[in-house]
N, C-alpha and C positions, 0 to 999 in steps of 0.2 A: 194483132191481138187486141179485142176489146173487151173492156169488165165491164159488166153488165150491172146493173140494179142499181146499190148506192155507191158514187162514189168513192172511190180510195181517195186519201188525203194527198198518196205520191203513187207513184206505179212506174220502175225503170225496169229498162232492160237490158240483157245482155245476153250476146253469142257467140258461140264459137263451134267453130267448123260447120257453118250452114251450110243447106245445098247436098252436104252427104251424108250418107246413112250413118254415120259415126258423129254428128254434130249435136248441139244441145243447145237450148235458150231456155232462159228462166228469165221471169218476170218478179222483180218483188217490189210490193205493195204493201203499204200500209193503210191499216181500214180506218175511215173516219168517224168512230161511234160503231158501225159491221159493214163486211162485207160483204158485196153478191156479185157471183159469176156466174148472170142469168142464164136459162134452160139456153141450151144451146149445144151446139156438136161441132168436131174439129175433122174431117176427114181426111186429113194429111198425116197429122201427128198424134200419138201419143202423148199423154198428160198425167201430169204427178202433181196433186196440191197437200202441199206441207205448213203446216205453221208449227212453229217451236214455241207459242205463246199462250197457246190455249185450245181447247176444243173446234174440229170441224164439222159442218154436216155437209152431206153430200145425197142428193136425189138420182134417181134413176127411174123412170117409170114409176109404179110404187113401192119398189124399194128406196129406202135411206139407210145408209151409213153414219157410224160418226165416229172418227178421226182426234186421238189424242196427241202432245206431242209427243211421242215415241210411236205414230203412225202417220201414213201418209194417206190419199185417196187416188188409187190409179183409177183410169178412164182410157180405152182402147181407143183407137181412133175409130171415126162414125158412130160413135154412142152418145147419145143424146144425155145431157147431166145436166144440175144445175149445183151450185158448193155455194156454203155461206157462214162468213165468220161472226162470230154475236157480238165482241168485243172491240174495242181497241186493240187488232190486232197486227202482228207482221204475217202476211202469206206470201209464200213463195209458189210459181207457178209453173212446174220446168215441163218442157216440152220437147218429146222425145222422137226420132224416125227407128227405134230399134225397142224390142219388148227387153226387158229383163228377162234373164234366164227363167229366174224364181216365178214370174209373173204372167208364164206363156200360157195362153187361153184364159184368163181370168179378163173377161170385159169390163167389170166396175167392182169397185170394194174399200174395203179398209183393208191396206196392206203395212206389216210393221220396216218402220225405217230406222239405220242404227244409227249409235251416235256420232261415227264416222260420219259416216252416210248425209246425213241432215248438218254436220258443221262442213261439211264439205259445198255443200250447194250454198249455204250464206256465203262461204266463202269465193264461191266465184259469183257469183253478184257481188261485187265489190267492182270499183273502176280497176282500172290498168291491171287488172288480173293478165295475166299471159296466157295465149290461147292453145300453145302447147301442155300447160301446166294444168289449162283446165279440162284440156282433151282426155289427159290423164285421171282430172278427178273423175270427169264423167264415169271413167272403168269402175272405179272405186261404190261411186255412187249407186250403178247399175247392181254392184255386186252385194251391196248393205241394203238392198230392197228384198222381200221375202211376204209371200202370202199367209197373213198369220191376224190371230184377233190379240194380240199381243198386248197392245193398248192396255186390254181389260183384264189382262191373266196376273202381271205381276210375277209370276213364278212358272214354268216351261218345264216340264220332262217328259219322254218320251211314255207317257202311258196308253192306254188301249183306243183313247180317242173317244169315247162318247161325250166326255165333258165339252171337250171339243168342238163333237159337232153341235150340241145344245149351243153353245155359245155363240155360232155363227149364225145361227137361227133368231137366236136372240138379238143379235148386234145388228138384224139387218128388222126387228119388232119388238123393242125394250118392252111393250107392253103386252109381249103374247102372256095369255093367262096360265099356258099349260106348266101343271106342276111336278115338281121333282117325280111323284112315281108315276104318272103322268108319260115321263118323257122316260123313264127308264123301261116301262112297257111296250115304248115303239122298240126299243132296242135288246129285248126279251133280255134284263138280269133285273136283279131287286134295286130296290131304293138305295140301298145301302152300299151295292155296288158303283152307283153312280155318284151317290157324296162323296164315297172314297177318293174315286177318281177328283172330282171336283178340285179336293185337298191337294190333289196331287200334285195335278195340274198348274193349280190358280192357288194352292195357300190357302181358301177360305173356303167355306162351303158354299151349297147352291145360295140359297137365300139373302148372303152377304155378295157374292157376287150379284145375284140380280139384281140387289138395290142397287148397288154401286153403278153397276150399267145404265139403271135405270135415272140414274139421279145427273149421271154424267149429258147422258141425253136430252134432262131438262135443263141443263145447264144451256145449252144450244136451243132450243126449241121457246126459251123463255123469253127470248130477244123479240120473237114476232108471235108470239100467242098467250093470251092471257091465262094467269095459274089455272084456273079450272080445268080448261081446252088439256095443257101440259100433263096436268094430273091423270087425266083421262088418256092421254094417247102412251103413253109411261104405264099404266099399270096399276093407277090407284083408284080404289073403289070407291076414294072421297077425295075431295078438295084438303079436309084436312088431316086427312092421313099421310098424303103430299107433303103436306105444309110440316106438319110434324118431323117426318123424317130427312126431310130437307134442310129442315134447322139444325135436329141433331147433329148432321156429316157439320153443313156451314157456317152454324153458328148465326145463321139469320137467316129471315123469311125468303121465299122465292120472290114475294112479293117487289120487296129491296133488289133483289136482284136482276129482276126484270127489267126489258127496257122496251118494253109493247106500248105500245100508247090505244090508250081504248078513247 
């Protein structure tokens, strides 16, 4: 297993039960300023990148994801991907011969990880873990994996699904322009019908959720592109509309935040 781009500052490993279908290795890393696990494909195994520290992005083709901590990024095996943490961060990298139940036919994405789930895989990256003890997390961990934009909802109920599907929509193009009736018109019910859901769903409306999505994506994207580029691929129709609402959530400029070097 090689990471690709910059440097990790450490990167160990550990396994248990290789060689059979039931076995798991994780890799954890720590990024040295960000990390990159350049474009590349694994055609043996299955792959899970998690960090507990902070946002991820993750490519596919021209799809991207991004990954908060209470999501993971799966990756099928033979899918071409590249993942990159902006931060000083920890990523964990587990690597799997068996799909998640939750996760059968979904090739790449942002899937939700619990919080079992994610103290369990820190936990066997640890030395002298026991490989019976972690055979067992693995089950565990398999089983707190689930195909979900969960990251971004905040709040789950079982409602009709439209807000839903907008949202996966959006999580994989923070910056698509299409608006609330917009999207309730692919879906023949009124505007009104699909804010409700929104609330439902997510706790906040469309709006407050899109920025949020939207803002969380710069958070990632700001590490190699300058504000303007960010503002623009996000969804604002100005640098300082960006800039504006980016302060409001942070409390300071994207600019600060950045870590692009022009």
């Amino acid at each position: 297993m090689t990471v690709f781009g910059t440097d990790p500052e450490s990167c160990r490993e550990f396994g248990y039960g290789l060689g059979t279908p039931g076995g798991i290795l994780v890799l954890r890393c720590v990024s040295a300023g960000r990390l990159e696990f350049g474009e590349s494909r694994q055609d043996f195994l299955h792959q899970l990148y998690w960090s507990p520290d902070g946002p991820l992005s993750a490519r596919h083709g021209s799809a991207t994801s991004f990954a908060g901590s209470s999501e993971a990024v799966w990756v099928q095996r033979a899918v071409t991907h590249a993942v990159h943490a902006p931060d000083r961060q920890l990523v964990f990298r587990v690597c799997l011969r068996e799909v998640p139940a939750a996760l059968t036919g979904l090739r790449f994405g942002a899937v939700a990880i619990s919080p079992e789930a994610g103290q369990l895989v820190a936990e066997i990256a640890t030395p002298g873990y026991a490989e019976a003890d972690a055979l067992a997390a693995r089950a565990r961990i398999m089983a707190g994996l689930g195909a979900s934009v969960r990251d971004f909802t905040g709040l789950h109920t079982d409602g009709p699904g439209f807000a839903l599907r907008v949202a996966r929509e959006l999580a994989q193009d923070p910056g698509n322009p299409t608006q609330l009736d917009e999207w309730a018109a692919r879906f023949h019910i009124s505007p009104k019908t699909l804010q409700r859901d929104f609330h439902r769903e997510f706790g906040r409306s469309f709006t407050a959720w899109r920025t949020h999505l939207r803002l969380r994506a710069a958070q990632v994207l700001l590490d190699t592109h300058p504000v303007s580029e960010v503002a623009h691929r996000v969804g604002y129709s100005s640098p300082s509309a960006f800039i504006a609402a980016f302060t409001r959530t942070y409390g300071h400029t994207p600019g600060r935040h950045s870590h692009f070097v022009r």
